[in-house]
C-alpha positions as CSV (number, residue, x, y, z in Angstrom):
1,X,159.5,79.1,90.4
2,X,157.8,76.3,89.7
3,X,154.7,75.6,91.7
4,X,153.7,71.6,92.8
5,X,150.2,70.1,91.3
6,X,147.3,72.4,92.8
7,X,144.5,74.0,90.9
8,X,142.1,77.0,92.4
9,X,139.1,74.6,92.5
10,X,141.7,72.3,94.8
11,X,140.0,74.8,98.0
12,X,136.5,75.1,98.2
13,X,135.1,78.5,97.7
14,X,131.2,79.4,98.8
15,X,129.9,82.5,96.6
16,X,128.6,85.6,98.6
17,X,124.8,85.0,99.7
18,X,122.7,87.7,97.6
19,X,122.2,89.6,101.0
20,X,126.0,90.0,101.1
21,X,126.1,91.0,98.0
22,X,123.7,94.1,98.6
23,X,125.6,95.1,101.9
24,X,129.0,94.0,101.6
25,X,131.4,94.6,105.3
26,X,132.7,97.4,105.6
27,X,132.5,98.8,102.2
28,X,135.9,99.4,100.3
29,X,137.9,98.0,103.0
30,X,140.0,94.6,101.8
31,X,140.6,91.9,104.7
32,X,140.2,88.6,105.1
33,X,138.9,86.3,108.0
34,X,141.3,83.0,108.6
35,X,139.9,80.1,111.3
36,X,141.5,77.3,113.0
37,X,138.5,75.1,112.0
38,X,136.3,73.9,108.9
39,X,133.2,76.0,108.7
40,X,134.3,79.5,110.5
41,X,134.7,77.8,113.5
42,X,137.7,78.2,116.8
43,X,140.3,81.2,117.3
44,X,140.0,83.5,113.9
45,X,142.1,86.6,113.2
46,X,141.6,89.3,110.8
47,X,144.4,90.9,108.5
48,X,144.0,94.3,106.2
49,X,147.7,94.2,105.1
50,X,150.6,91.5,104.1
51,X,151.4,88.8,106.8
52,X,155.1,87.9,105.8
53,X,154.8,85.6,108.4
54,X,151.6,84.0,110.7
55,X,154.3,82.6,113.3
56,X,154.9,85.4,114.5
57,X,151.5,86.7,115.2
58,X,150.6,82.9,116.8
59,X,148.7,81.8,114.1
60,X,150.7,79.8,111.6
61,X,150.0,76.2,110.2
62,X,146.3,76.5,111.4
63,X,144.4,77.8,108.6
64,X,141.5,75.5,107.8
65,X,138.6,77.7,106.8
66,X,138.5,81.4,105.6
67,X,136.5,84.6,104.6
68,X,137.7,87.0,101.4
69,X,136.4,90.6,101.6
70,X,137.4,92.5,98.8
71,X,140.7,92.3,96.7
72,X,141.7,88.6,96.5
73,X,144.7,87.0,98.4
74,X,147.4,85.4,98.4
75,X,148.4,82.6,100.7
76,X,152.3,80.7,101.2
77,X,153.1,77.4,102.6
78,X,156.1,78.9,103.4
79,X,157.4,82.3,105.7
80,X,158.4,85.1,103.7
81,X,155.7,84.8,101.0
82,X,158.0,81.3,99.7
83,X,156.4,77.7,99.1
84,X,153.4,77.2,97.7
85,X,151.3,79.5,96.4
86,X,147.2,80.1,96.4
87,X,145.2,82.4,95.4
88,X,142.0,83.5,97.2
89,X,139.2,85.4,95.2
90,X,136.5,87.6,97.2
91,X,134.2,84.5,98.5
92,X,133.7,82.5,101.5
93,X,135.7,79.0,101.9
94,X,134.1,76.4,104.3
95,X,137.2,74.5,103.8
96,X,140.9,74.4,102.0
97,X,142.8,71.5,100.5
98,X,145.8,72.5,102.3
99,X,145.0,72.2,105.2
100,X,147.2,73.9,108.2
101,X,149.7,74.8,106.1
102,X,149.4,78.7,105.3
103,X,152.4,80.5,106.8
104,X,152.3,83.9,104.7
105,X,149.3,85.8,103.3
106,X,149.7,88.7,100.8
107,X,146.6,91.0,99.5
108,X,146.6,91.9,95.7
109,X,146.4,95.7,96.0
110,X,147.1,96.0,92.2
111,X,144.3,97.1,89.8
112,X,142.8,94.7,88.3
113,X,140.1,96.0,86.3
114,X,141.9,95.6,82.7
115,X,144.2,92.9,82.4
116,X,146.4,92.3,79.7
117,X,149.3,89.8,79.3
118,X,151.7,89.6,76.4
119,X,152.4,85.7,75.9
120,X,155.4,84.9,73.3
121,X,156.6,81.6,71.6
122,X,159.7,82.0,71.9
123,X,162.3,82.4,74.7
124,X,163.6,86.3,75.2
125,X,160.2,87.6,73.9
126,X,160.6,86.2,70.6
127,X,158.6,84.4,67.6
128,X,154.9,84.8,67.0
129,X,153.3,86.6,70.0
130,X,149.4,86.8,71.3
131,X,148.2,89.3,73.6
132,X,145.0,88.3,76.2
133,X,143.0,90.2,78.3
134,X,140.6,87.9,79.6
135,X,140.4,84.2,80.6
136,X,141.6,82.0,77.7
137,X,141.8,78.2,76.8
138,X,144.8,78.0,74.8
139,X,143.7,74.2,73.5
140,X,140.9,76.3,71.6
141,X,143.3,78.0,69.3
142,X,146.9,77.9,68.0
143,X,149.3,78.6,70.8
144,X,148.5,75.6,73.4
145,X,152.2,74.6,74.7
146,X,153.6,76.8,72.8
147,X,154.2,79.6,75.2
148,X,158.1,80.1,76.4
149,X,157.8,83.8,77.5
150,X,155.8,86.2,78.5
151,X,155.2,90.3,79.8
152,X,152.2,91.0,82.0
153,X,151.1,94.8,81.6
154,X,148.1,95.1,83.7
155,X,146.5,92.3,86.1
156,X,147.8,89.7,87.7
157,X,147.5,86.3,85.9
158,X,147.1,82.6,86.9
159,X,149.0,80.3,83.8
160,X,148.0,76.6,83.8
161,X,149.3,73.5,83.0
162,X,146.6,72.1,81.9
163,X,142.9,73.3,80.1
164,X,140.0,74.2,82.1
165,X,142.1,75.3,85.0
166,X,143.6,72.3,85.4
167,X,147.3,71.3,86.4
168,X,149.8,73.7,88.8
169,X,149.8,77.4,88.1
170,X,152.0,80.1,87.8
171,X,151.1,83.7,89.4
172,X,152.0,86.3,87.5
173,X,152.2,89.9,88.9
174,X,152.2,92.9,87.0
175,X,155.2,94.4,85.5
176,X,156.6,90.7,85.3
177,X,159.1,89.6,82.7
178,X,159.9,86.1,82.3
179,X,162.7,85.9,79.4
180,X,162.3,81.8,79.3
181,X,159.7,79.7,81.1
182,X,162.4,76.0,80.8
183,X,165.0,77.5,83.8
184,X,162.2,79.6,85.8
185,X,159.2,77.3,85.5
186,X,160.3,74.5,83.7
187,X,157.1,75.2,81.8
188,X,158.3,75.8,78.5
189,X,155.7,74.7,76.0
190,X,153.3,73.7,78.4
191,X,150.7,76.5,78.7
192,X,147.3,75.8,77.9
193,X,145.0,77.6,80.1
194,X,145.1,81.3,82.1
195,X,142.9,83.6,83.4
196,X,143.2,87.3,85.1
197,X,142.5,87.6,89.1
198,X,138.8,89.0,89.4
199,X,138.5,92.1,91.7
200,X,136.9,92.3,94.4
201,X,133.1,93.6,93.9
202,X,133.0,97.3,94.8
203,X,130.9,99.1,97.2
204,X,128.3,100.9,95.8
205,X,126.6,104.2,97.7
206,X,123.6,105.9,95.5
207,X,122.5,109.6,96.0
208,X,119.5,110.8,93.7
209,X,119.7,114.3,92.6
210,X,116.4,115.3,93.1
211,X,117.1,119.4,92.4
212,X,117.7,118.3,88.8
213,X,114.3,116.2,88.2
214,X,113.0,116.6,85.0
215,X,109.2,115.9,84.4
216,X,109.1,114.8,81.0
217,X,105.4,114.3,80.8
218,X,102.3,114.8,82.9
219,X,99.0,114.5,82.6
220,X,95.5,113.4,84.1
221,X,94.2,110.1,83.6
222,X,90.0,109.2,84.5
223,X,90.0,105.9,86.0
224,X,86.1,105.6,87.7
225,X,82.8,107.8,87.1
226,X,80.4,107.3,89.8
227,X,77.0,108.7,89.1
228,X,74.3,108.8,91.4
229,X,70.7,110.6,91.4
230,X,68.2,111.5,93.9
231,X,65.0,112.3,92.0
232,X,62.6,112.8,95.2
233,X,61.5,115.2,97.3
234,X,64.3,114.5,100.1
235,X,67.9,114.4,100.8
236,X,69.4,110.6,100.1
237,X,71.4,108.5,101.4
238,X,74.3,108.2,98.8
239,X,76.5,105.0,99.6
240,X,76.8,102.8,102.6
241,X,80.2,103.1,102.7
242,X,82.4,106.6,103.0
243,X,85.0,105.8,100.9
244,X,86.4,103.7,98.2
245,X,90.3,101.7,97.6
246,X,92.3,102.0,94.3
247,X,94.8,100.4,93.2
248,X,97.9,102.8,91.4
249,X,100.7,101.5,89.9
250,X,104.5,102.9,89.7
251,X,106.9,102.0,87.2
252,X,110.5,103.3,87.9
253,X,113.8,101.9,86.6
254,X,117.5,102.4,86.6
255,X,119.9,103.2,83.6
256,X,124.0,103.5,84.0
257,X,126.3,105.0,81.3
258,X,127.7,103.4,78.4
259,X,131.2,104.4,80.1
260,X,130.3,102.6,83.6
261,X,132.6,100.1,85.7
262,X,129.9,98.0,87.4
263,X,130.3,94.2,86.0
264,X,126.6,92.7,85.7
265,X,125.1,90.9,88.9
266,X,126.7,94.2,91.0
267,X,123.6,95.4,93.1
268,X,122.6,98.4,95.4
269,X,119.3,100.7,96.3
270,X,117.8,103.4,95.8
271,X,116.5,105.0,98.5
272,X,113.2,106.7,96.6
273,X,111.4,107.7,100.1
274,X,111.0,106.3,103.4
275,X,108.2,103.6,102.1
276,X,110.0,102.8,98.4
277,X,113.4,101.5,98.5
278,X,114.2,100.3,94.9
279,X,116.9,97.6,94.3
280,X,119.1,97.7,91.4
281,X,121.0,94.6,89.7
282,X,123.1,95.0,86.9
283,X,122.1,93.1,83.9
284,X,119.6,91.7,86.2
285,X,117.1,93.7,87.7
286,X,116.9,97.5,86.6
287,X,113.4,98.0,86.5
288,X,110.7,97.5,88.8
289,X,106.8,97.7,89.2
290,X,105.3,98.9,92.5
291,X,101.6,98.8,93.5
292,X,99.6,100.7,96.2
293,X,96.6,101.5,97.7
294,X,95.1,104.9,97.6
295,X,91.6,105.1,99.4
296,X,89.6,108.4,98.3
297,X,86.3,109.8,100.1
298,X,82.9,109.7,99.3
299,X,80.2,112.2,100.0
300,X,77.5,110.7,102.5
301,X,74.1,112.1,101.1
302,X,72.3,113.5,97.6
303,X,70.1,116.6,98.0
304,X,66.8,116.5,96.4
305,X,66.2,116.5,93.3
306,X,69.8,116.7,92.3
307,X,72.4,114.2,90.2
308,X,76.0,113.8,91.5
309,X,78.4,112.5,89.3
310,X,82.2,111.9,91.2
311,X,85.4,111.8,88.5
312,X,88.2,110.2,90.0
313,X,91.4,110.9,88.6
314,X,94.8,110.1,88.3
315,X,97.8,112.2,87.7
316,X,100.5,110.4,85.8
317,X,103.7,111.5,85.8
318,X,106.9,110.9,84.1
319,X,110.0,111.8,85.4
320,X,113.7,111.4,85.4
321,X,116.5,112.2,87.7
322,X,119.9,112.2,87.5
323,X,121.7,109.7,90.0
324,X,125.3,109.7,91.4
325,X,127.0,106.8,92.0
326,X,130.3,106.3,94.4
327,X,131.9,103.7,94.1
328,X,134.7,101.8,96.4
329,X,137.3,99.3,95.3
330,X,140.7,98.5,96.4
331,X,140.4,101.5,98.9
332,X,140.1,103.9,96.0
333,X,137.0,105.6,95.3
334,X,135.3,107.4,91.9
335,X,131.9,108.2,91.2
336,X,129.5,107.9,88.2
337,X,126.2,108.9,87.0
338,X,123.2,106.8,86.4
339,X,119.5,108.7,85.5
340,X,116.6,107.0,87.9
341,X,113.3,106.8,85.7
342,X,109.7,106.9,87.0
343,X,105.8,106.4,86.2
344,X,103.7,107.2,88.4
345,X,99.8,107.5,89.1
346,X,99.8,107.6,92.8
347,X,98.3,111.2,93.0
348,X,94.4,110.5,93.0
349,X,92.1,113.2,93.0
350,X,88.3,113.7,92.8
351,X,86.1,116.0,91.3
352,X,82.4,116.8,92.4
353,X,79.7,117.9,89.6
354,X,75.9,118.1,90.4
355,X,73.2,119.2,88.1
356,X,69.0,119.1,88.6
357,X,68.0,115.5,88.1
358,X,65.7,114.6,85.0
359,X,62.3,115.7,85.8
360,X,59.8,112.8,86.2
361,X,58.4,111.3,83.4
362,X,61.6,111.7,81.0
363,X,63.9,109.5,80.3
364,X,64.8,107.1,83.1
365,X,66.9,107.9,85.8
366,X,69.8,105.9,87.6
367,X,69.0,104.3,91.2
368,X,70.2,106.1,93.8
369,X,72.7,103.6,94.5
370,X,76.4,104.5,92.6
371,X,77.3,102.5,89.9
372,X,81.1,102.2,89.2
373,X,82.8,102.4,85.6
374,X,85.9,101.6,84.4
375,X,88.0,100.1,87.7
């Protein structure tokens, strides 16, 4: 049926903040949150499944602001999924164009991960054809309103009027056949604009596998040399202070498989250990620099006669480790594997050497007080 003028843009939709993004509600679960007021405010009810009819559940012709979890929606001006149609992608919406008029909500359970839609010029599936599988602007290319029928295999599909989104639209579900678009739609030769339904973002849970870490390089890295010498008769003071701070530096990053089915801008963490939770965007933000404090311990006094010379070392390792991914959409869940990537230099160490100092009258000795090379 044909659908009066309304476009998507026509309600007002508020993207997820980035902290919703991380920690979506209730992971893998689809719902969505209707109110009797503009900005989430009055009576609200919740739904998980189709409501043929808000009526009957005191809650019809109120609808003025609303909350999409998951799987988009779809919501009817009419009982019985009938009037008007709208769809409702994951997002929050302060306020809608229609205004109390939502009498029917259904959820898209469908996949929609690979849409593609058949679209034919002429009635019966006839004359040239073009198949899409993602958003198109016909008025680009050679079959703007020239579309008069059409088979959807996977997705469902919004068809406009009108470029750039614009005009009424036609929903089209999977498995749908429309033989001619003049009796169903009167739409024939009027397409120029569709786009698939995007699903809903998908929970993400990660588990590092840490019994499969693989250290792919290690080795010891001299970051100070403190030398000091005591060349009389009695035991020295060596520092005024006990210890000294350091600064080490971690490196670690995330790669997915070539096969994975996270869309860029999905995020989630890492939990690396109780002080390092590591945050992973897609396309975004997949690596990460971390830096710490180590404080080490000096030795309080020199004996006599004697020349202390303190290494402090680093131990940098590379390692990787295989991570599993689980991930929930549409109430279906798979998993897939990642490798988590580290360099590290927070292991410091120190090593003690001392030796007889020069003897007096050779070559000149250091002062007492440390000197400190190569911070």
């Amino acid at each position: 049926m044909a659908l009066p003028s309304i476009q998507l843009s026509d309600v007002r939709r508020d993207e997820p903040s980035p902290a919703q993004r991380q920690c979506p509600a209730q992971p893998g679960i689809n719902k969505i949150l209707v109110y009797e007021h503009a900005d989430f405010e009055g009576l609200s009810r919740e739904f998980t499944s189709d409501v043929p009819d808000l009526h009957e559940l005191d809650f019809g012709d109120c609808i003025c602001s609303l909350r999409v979890v998951g799987q988009p929606w779809v919501a009817y001006t009419a009982p019985k999924y009938e009037g008007e149609a709208y769809a409702l992608e994951e997002g929050e919406y302060r306020t809608v164009e229609k205004n109390k008029a939502f009498s029917a909500l259904r959820l898209v359970h469908h996949d929609l991960a690979d849409p593609q839609i058949t679209l034919y010029e002429e009635p019966d599936y006839a004359g040239q054809s073009k198949v899409v599988t993602e958003e198109t602007n016909l008025t680009y290319g050679y079959f703007n309103d020239r579309v008069s029928s059409h088979v959807v295999q996977r997705g469902v599909w919004l068809l406009y009027k009108h470029p750039a989104r614009g005009g009424w639209y036609h929903i089209a579900w999977p498995g749908e056949r429309l033989p001619d678009y003049k009796p169903e739609l009167g739409f024939r030769n009027c397409l120029s604009h569709l786009r698939p339904l995007a699903p809903g973002r998908p929970a993400v849970t990660a588990r590092i596998l840490w019994d499969q870490r693989k250290v792919e390089d290690e080795r010891d890295v001299l970051i100070d040399e403190i030398v000091g010498v005591n060349a009389t008769a009695l035991e020295q003071t060596f520092t005024t202070s006990s210890s000294r701070e350091y600064v080490t530096t971690t490196l670690q990053s995330f790669r997915f498989s070539n096969a994975t089915s996270l869309r860029v801008g999905l995020s989630f963490t890492l939990a690396v250990e109780a002080a390092n939770v590591f945050t992973v965007e897609k396309g975004r933000s997949e690596s990460s620099t971390r830096r710490d404090r180590v404080e080490v311990l000096l030795p309080a006094k020199i004996p006599p006669h004697t020349q202390l010379t303190i290494h402090v070392v680093s131990k940098e390792a590379t390692i990787s480790v295989p991570v599993e991914l689980t991930i929930s959409q549409n109430e279906r869940t798979k998993t897939e594997l990642g490798e988590y990537r580290c360099v590290s230099g927070r292991t410091i160490s120190t090593k003690y050497t001392m030796k007889p100092a020069p003897p007096p009258g050779g070559e000149q000795a250091p002062a007492p007080t440390p000197s400190a090379l190569g911070h």
